[in-house]
C-alpha positions as a LaTeX table, in Angstrom:
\begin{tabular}{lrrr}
\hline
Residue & $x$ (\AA) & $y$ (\AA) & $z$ (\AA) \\
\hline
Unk1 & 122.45 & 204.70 & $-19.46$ \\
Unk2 & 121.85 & 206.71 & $-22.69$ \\
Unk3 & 118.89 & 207.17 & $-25.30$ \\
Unk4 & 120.34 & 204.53 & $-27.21$ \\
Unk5 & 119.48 & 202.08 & $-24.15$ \\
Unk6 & 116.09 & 202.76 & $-23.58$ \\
Unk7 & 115.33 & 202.80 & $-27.04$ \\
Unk8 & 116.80 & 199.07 & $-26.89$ \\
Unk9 & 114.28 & 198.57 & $-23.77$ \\
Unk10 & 111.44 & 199.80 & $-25.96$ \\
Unk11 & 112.35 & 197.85 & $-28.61$ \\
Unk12 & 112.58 & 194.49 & $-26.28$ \\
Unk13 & 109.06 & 195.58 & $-24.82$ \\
Unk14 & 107.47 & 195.48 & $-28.41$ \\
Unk15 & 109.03 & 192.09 & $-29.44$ \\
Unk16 & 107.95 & 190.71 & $-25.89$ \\
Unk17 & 104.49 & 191.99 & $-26.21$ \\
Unk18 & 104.26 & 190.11 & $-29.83$ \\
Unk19 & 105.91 & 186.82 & $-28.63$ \\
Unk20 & 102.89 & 186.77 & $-26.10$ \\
Unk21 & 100.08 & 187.27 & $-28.71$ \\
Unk22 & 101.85 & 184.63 & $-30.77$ \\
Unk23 & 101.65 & 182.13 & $-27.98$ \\
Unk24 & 98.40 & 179.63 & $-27.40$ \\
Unk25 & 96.96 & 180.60 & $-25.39$ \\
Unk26 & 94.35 & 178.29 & $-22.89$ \\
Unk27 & 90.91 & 180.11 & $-21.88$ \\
Unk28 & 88.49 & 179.44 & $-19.65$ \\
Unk29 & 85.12 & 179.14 & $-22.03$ \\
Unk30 & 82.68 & 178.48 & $-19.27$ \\
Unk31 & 83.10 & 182.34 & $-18.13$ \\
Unk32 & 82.80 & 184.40 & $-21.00$ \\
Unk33 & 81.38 & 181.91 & $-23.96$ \\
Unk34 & 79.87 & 184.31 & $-25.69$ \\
Unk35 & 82.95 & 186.96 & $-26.08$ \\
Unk36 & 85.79 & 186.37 & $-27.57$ \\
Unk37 & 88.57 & 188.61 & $-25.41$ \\
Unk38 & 87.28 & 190.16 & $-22.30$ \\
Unk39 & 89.42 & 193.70 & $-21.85$ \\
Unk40 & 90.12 & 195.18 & $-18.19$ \\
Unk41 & 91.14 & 198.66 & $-19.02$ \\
Unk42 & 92.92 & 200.92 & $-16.35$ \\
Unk43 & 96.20 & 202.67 & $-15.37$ \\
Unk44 & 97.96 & 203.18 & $-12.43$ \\
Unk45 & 100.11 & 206.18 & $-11.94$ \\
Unk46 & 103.39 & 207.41 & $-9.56$ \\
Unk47 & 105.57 & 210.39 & $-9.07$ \\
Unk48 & 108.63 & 210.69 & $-10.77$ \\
Unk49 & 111.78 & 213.15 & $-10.14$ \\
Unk50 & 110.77 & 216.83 & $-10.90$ \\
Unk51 & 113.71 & 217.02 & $-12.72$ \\
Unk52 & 111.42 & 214.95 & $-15.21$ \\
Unk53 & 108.80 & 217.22 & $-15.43$ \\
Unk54 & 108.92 & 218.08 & $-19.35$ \\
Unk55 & 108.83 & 214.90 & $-20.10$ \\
Unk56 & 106.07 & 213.73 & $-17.61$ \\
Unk57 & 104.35 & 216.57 & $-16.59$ \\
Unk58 & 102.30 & 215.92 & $-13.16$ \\
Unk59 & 98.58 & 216.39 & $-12.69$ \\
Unk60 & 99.28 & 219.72 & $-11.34$ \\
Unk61 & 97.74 & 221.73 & $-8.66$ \\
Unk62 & 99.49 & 220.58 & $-5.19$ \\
Unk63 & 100.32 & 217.09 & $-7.02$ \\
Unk64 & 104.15 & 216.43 & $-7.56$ \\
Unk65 & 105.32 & 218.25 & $-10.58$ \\
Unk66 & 106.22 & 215.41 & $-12.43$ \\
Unk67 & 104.68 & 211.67 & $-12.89$ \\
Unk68 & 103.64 & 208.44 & $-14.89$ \\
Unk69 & 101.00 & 206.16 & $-15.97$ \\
Unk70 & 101.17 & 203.00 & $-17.15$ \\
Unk71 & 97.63 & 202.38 & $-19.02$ \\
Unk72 & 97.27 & 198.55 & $-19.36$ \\
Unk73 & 94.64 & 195.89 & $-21.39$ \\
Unk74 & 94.08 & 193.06 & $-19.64$ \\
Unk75 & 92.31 & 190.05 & $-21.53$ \\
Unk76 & 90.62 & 188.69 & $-18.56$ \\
Unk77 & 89.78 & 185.53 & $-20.67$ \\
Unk78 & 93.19 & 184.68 & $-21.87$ \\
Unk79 & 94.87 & 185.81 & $-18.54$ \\
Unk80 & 97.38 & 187.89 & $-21.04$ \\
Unk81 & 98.11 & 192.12 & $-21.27$ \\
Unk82 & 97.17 & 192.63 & $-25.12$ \\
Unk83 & 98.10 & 196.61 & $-24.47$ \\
Unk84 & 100.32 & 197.96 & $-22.06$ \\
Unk85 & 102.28 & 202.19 & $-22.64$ \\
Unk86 & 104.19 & 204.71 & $-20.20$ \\
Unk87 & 102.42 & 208.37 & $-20.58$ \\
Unk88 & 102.29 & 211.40 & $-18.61$ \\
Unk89 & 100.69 & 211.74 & $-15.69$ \\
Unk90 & 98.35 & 214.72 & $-17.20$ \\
Unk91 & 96.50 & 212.50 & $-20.00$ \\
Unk92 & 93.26 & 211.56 & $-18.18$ \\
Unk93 & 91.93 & 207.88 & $-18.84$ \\
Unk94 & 88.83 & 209.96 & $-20.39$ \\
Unk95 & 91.24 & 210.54 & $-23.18$ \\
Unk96 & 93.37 & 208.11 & $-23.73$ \\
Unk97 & 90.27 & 205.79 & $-24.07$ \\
Unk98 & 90.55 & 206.44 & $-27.71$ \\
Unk99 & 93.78 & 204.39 & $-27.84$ \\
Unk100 & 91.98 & 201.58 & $-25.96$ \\
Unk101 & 88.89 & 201.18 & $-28.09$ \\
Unk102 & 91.49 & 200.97 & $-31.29$ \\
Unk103 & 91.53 & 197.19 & $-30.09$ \\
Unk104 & 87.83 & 196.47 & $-30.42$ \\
Unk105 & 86.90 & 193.84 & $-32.75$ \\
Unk106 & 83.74 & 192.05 & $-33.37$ \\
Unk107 & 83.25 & 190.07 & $-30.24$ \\
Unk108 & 85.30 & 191.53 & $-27.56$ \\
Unk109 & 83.72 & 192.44 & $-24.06$ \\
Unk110 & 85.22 & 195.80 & $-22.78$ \\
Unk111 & 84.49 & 196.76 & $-18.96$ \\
Unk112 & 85.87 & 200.19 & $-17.64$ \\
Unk113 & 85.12 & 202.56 & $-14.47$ \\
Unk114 & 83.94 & 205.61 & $-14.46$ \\
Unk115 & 87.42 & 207.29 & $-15.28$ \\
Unk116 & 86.83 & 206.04 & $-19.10$ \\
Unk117 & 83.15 & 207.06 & $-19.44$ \\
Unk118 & 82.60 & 208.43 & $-22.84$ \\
Unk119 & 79.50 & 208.03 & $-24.84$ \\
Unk120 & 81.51 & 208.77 & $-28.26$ \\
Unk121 & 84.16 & 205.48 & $-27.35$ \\
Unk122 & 81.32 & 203.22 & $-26.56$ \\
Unk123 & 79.68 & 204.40 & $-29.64$ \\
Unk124 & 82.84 & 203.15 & $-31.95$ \\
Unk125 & 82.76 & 199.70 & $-29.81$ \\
Unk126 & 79.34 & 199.07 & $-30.98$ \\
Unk127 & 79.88 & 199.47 & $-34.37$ \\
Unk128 & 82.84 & 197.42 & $-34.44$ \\
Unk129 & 80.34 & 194.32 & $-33.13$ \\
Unk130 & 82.30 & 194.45 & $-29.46$ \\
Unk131 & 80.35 & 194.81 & $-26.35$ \\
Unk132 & 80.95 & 197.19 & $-23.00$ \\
Unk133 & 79.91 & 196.95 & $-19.31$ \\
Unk134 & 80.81 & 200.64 & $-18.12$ \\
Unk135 & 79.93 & 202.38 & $-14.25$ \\
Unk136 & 77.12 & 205.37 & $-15.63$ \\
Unk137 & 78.27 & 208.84 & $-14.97$ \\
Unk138 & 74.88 & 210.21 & $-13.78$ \\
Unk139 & 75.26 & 213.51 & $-15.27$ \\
Unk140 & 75.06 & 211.87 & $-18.67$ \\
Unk141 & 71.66 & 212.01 & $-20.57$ \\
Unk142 & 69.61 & 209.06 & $-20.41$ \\
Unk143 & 66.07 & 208.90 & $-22.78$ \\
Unk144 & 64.28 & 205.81 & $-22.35$ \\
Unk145 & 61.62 & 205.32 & $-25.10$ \\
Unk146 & 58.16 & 206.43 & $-23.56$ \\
Unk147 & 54.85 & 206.38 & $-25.47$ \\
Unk148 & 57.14 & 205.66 & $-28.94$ \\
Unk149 & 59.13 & 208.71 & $-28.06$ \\
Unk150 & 62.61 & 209.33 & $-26.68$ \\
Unk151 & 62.14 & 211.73 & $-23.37$ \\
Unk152 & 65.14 & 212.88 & $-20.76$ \\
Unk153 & 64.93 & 211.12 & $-17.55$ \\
Unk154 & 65.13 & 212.57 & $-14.77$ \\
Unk155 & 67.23 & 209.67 & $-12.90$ \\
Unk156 & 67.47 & 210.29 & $-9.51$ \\
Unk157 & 63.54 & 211.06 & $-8.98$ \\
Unk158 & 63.29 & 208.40 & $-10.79$ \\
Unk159 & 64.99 & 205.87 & $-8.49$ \\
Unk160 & 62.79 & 207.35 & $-5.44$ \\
Unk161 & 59.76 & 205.72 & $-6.87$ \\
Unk162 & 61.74 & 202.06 & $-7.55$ \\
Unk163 & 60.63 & 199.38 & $-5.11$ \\
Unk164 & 62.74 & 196.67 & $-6.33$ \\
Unk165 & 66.19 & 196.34 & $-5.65$ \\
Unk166 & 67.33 & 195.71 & $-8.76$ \\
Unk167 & 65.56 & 197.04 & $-12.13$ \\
Unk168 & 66.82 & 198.29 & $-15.72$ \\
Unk169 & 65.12 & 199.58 & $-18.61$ \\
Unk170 & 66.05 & 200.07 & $-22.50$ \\
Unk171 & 67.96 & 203.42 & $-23.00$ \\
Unk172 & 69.35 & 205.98 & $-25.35$ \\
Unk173 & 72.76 & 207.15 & $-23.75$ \\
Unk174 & 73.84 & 210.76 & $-24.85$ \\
Unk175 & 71.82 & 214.22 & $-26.05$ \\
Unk176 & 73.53 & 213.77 & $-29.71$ \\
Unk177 & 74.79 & 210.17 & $-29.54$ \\
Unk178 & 72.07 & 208.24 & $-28.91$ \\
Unk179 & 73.18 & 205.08 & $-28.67$ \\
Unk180 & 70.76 & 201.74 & $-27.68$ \\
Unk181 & 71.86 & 200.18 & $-24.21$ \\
Unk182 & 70.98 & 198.49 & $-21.09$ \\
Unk183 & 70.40 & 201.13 & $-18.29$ \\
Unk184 & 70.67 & 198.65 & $-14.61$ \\
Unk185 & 70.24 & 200.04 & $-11.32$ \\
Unk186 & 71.15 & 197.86 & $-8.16$ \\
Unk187 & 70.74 & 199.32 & $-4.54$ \\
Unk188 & 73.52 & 199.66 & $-2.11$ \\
Unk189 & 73.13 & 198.24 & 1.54 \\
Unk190 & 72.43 & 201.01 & 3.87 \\
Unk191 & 76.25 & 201.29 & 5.64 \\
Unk192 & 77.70 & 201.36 & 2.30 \\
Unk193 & 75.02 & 204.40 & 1.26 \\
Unk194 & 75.52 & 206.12 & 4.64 \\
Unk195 & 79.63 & 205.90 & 3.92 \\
Unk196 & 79.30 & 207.37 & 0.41 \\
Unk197 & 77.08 & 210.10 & 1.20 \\
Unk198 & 79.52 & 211.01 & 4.23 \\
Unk199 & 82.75 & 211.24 & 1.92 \\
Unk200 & 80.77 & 213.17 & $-1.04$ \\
Unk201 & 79.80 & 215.81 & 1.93 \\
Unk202 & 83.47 & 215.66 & 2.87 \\
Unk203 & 84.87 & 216.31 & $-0.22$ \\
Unk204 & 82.24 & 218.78 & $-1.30$ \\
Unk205 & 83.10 & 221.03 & 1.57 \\
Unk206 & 87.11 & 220.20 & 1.19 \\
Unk207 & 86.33 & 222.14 & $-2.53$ \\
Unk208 & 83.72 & 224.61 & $-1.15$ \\
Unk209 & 80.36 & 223.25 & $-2.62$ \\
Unk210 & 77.32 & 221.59 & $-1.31$ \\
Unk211 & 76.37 & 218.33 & $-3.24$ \\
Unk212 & 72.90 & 218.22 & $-4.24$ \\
Unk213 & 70.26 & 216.46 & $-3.37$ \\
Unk214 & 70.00 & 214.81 & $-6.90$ \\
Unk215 & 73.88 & 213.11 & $-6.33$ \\
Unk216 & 73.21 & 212.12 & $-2.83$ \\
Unk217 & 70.07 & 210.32 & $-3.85$ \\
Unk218 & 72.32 & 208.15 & $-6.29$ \\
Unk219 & 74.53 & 207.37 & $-4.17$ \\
Unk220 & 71.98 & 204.64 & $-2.83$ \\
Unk221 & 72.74 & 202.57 & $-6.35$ \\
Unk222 & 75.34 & 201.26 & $-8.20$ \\
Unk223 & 74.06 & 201.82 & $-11.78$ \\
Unk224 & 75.67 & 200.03 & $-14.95$ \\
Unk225 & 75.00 & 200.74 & $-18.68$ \\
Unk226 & 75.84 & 197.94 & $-21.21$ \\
Unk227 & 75.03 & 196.68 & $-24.67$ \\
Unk228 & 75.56 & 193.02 & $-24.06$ \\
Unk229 & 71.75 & 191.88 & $-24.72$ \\
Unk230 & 69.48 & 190.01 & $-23.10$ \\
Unk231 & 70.25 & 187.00 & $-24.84$ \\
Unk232 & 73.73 & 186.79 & $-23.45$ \\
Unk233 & 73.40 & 188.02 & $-19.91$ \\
Unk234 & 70.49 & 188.42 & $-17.63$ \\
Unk235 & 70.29 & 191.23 & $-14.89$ \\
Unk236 & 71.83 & 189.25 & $-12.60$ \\
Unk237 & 74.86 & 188.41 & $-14.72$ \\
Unk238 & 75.67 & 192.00 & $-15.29$ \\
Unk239 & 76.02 & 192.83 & $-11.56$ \\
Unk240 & 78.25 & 189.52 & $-10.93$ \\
Unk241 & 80.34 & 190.44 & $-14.42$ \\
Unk242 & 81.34 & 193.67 & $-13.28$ \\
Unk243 & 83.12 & 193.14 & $-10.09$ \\
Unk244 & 86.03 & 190.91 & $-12.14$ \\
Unk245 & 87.44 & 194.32 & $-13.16$ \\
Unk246 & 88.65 & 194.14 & $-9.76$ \\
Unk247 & 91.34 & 192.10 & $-11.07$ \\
Unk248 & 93.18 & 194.40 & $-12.71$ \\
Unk249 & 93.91 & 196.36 & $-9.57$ \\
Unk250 & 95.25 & 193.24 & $-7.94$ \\
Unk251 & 97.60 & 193.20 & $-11.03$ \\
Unk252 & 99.07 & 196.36 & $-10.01$ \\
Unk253 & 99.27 & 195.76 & $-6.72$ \\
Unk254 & 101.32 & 193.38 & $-7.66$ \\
Unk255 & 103.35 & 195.77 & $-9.94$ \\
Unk256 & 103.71 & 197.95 & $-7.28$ \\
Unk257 & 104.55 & 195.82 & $-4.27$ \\
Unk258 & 106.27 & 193.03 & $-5.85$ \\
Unk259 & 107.60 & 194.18 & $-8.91$ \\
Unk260 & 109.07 & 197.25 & $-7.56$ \\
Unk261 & 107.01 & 199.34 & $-10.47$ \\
Unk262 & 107.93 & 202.66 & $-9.01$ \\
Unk263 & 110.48 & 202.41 & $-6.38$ \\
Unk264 & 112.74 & 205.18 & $-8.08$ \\
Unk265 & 115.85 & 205.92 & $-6.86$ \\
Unk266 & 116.89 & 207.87 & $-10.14$ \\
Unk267 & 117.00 & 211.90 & $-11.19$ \\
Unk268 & 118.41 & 211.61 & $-15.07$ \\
Unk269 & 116.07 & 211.11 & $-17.75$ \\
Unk270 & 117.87 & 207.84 & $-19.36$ \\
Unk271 & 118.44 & 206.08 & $-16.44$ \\
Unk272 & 114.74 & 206.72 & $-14.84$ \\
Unk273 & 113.47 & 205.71 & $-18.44$ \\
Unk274 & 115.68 & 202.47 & $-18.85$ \\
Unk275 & 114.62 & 201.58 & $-14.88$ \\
Unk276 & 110.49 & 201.94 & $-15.87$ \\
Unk277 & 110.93 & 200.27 & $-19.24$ \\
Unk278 & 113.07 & 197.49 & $-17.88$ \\
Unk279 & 110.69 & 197.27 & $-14.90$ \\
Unk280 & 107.63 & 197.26 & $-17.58$ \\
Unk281 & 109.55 & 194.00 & $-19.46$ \\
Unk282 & 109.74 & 191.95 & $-16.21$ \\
Unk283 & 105.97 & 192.65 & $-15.71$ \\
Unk284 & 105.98 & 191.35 & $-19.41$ \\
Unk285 & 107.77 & 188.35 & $-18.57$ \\
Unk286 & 106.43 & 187.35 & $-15.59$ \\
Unk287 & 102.58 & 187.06 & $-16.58$ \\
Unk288 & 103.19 & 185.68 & $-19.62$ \\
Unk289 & 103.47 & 182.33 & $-17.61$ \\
Unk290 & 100.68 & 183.28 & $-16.02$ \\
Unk291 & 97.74 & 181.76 & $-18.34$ \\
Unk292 & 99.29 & 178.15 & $-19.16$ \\
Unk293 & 99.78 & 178.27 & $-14.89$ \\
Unk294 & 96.02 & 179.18 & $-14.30$ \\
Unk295 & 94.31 & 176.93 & $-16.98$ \\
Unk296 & 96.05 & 173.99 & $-15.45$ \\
Unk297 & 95.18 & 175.01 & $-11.84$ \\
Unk298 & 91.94 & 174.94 & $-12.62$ \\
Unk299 & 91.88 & 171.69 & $-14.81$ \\
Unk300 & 93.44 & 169.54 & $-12.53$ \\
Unk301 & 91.81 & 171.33 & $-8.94$ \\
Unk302 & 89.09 & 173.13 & $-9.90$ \\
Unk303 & 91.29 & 175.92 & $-7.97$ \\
Unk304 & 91.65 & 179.75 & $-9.09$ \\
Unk305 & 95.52 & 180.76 & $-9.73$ \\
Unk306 & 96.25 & 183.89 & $-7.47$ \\
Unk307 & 97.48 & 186.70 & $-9.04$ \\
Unk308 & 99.37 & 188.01 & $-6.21$ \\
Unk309 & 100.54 & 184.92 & $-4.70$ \\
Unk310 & 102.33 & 183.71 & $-8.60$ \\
Unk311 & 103.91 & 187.44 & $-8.75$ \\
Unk312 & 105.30 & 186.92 & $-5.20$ \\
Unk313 & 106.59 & 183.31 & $-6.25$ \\
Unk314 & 108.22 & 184.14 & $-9.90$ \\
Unk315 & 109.70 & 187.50 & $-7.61$ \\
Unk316 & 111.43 & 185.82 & $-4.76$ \\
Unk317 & 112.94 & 183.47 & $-7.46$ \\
Unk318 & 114.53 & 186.26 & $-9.43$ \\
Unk319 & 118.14 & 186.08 & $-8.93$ \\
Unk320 & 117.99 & 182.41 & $-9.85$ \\
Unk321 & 116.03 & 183.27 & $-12.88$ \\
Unk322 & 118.74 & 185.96 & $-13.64$ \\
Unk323 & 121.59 & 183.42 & $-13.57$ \\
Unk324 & 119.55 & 180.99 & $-15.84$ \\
Unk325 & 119.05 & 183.56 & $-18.33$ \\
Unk326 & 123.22 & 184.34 & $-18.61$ \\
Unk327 & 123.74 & 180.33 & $-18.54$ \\
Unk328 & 122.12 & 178.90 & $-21.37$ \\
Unk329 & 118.64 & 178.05 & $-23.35$ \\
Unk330 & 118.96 & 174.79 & $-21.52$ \\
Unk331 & 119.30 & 176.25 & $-17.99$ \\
Unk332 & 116.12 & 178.39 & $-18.51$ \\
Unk333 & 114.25 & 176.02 & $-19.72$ \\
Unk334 & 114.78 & 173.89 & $-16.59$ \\
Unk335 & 114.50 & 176.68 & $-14.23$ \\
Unk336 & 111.00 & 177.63 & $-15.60$ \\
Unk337 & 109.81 & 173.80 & $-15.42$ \\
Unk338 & 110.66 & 173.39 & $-11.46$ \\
Unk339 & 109.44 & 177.05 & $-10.90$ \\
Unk340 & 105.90 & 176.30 & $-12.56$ \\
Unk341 & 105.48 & 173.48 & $-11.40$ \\
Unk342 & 105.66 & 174.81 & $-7.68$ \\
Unk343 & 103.53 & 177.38 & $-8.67$ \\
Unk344 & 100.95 & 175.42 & $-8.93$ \\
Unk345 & 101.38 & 174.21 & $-5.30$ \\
Unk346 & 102.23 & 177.81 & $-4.02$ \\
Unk347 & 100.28 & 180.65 & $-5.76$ \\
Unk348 & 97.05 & 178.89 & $-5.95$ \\
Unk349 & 93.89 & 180.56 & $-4.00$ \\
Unk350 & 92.92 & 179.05 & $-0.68$ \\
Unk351 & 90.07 & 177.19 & $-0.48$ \\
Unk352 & 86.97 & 178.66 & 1.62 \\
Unk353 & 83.18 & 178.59 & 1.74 \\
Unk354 & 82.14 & 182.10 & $-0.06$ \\
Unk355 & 82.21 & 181.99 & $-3.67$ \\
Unk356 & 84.59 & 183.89 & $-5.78$ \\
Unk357 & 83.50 & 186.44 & $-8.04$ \\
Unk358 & 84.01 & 184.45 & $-11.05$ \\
Unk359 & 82.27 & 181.01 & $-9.41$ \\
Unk360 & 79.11 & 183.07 & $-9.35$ \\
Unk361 & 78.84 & 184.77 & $-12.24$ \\
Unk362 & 79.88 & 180.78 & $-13.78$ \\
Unk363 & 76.74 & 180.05 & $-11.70$ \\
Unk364 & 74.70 & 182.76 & $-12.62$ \\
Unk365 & 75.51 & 181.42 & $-16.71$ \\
Unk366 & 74.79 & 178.48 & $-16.05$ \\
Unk367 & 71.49 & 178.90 & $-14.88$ \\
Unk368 & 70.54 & 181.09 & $-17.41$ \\
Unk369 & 71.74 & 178.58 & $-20.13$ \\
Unk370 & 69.80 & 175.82 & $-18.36$ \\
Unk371 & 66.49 & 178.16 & $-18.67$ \\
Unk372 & 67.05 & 178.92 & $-22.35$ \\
Unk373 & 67.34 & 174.99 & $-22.65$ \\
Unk374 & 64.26 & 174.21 & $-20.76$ \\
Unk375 & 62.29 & 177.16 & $-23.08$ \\
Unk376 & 63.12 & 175.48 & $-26.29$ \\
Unk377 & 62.56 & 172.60 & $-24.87$ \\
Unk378 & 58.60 & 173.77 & $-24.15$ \\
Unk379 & 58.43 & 175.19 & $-27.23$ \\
Unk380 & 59.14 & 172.67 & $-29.27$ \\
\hline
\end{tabular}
C-alpha cells in the first residue's frame, strides 16, 4: 500500500459518487412535495493509530491523540449520499457546516442538530431559496417583533408563562443577523425532563459549574427554529419532520457494525488510508441500491425498506459479490438481480401497530392539504 493507491481509492470514490447522481433516481413525493432534496447532515467519528496523529489530529484533552470523521449528506428524499469526506477529528461540525451549505439550491430542505447551529449558514440557505429545520441553541438571540419593534427575549421566563404544550411565534434569530424564522417550542413529558435535568447537573459538576436556572428551565422543551412557512408545514408537521434525521444515525450504525467502518487493525499511514477509503467505496456501493430497493418496497407493500436490515443483507453476501465482480459484467449483473430481489423479502421493516415516523408526518400532510382544499373550497 503506497500514496499512489489511495490516491487510486480517492479517485474511485469521486467517480462512484458521480455515477450515483447520474442515476434516476425514484422518490417518494407524498413526504416532502414541496422540497426538492431533503439533506440529513452529520458525521460520525473513531480513533485512529497515534502514529496518525499529524495527519488526523484527535479532539484532544484525554481523547485519543489521533482520529476521523466522516461528515456525510444524506438526501432523505432520494434515499442517496449527495456528500460524503474523511477529515480530522478536530474540525467541529460548527465549522465544517460551511462545506455543507455549498449544496443548497433553491428548494432543498436542510435539517441539522445542534452540533451545526450557526445563524451565518442558515443565513446563506435562505438566500439561496433552500429551507432548514435546525434544534435552537438557547444561548442564541431571539427578537420577536413586539409593538412594531424587534426586542430580546428572554426565553426561558418566557416558557414559564406558556400554558400550551406546543406554541411558536415569528422571530429574528441572531444580534447582527437577523434573519426571519419560525421559533416552535414543544414540551417534554415529565421523565424525559427529570432525566435531562439529572445529566446536565451531572455533567456540570463532572466540569466544576452549577447550571443555571435559565438552562434547567429549557430543558422542559424541545425547541426548533425553521424557515419553512406556514404554507408548507403546520406546527404539527415541524415536530413530526424533525425526528427523520434520526435516520442518518441508523446509517452509521450500519457503517459501523456492518460495514466494518472503523475496525482498524493498521499503524502506517497508506495502508490505514487505503483501508478507510476502500471501506468509504463499499458504503458507496452498497446504498446506491438502496433507493430503486425502497421505492419498490413501498409500491408494491406499502412497506418501509430497513436501512439496517438491507446493509446486513448486501454484507453477509459479500464474498459472493466479490467473486462476481472478478468474473464478468454478466456475472454481476445476475448476482445483483437475485440479491435485490431477496431484499425485498428480507430487509423490509416489520409490520406493527405504531406508526413510523414518516407515516405520520405523511398523515400530518395530508391533513393539512385536505384543509387548504376545503378553505378554497369556502372561499370560492
Amino acid at each position: 500500500m503506497n500514496k499512489r493507491a489511495h490516491a487510486f481509492l480517492r479517485d474511485l470514490i469521486s467517480q462512484a459518487l458521480a455515477k450515483v447522481h447520474a442515476l434516476e433516481h425514484l422518490c417518494d413525493e407524498g413526504l416532502f412535495p414541496a422540497f426538492t432534496k431533503v439533506y440529513l447532515a452529520d458525521s460520525t467519528g473513531f480513533e485512529l493509530p497515534n502514529s496518525l496523529q499529524d495527519l488526523f489530529p484527535g479532539s484532544g484533552g484525554s481523547a485519543a491523540q489521533a482520529g476521523a470523521k466522516i461528515q456525510a449528506v444524506w438526501d432523505y428524499k432520494h434515499g442517496v449520499c449527495d456528500h460524503c469526506a474523511l477529515t480530522p477529528w478536530n474540525i467541529p461540525d460548527q465549522k465544517y457546516i460551511d462545506s455543507v451549505v455549498a449544496l443548497a439550491q433553491k428548494g432543498i430542505l436542510f435539517l441539522f442538530d445542534l452540533g451545526y447551529f450557526k445563524i451565518k449558514a442558515f443565513a446563506r440557505i435562505a438566500d439561496a431559496g433552500a429551507y432548514f429545520l435546525s434544534r435552537l441553541n438557547h444561548q442564541t438571540t431571539i427578537l420577536p417583533m413586539v409593538a412594531g419593534r424587534l426586542q430580546p427575549l428572554e426565553l426561558a421566563s418566557w416558557l414559564t408563562t406558556v400554558a400550551d404544550p406546543r406554541i411558536e411565534i415569528p422571530i429574528f434569530l441572531g444580534a447582527k443577523e437577523r434573519g426571519a424564522c419560525r421559533r416552535l417550542a414543544s414540551r417534554v413529558p415529565e421523565s424525559i425532563v427529570n432525566e435531562r435535568r439529572r445529566n446536565a447537573n451531572k455533567k456540570a459538576k463532572k466540569k466544576g459549574y452549577t447550571p443555571s436556572k435559565a438552562h434547567l428551565t429549557l430543558l422542559a422543551w424541545n425547541l426548533f427554529i425553521t424557515n419553512v412557512p406556514h404554507t408548507i408545514w403546520q406546527m404539527a408537521a415541524v415536530f413530526k419532520a424533525y425526528p427523520l434525521r434520526w435516520q442518518i444515525e441508523l446509517i452509521f450504525k450500519s457503517w459501523q457494525s456492518y460495514l466494518h467502518l472503523a475496525s482498524l487493525k493498521t499503524k502506517k499511514e497508506d495502508t490505514t488510508l487505503c483501508y478507510l477509503y476502500g471501506r468509504m467505496l463499499l458504503i458507496l456501493l452498497t446504498y446506491a441500491l438502496y433507493p430503486q430497493r425502497r421505492a419498490t418496497v413501498w409500491l408494491k407493500k406499502k412497506r418501509e425498506r430497513s436501512v439496517l436490515k438491507l446493509v446486513r443483507h448486501f454484507q453477509a453476501l459479500a464474498e459472493q459479490w466479490m467473486h462476481a465482480i472478478f468474473q464478468s459484467e454478466l456475472a454481476l449483473r445476475r448476482f445483483l438481480q437475485r440479491a435485490c430481489a431477496t431484499a425485498e423479502r428480507l430487509a423490509t421493516k416489520a409490520s406493527r401497530k405504531r406508526q413510523t415516523t414518516a407515516q405520520r408526518l405523511r398523515e400530518s400532510l395530508r391533513q393539512h392539504h385536505e384543509s387548504i382544499e376545503l378553505t378554497v373550497a369556502v372561499n370560492a
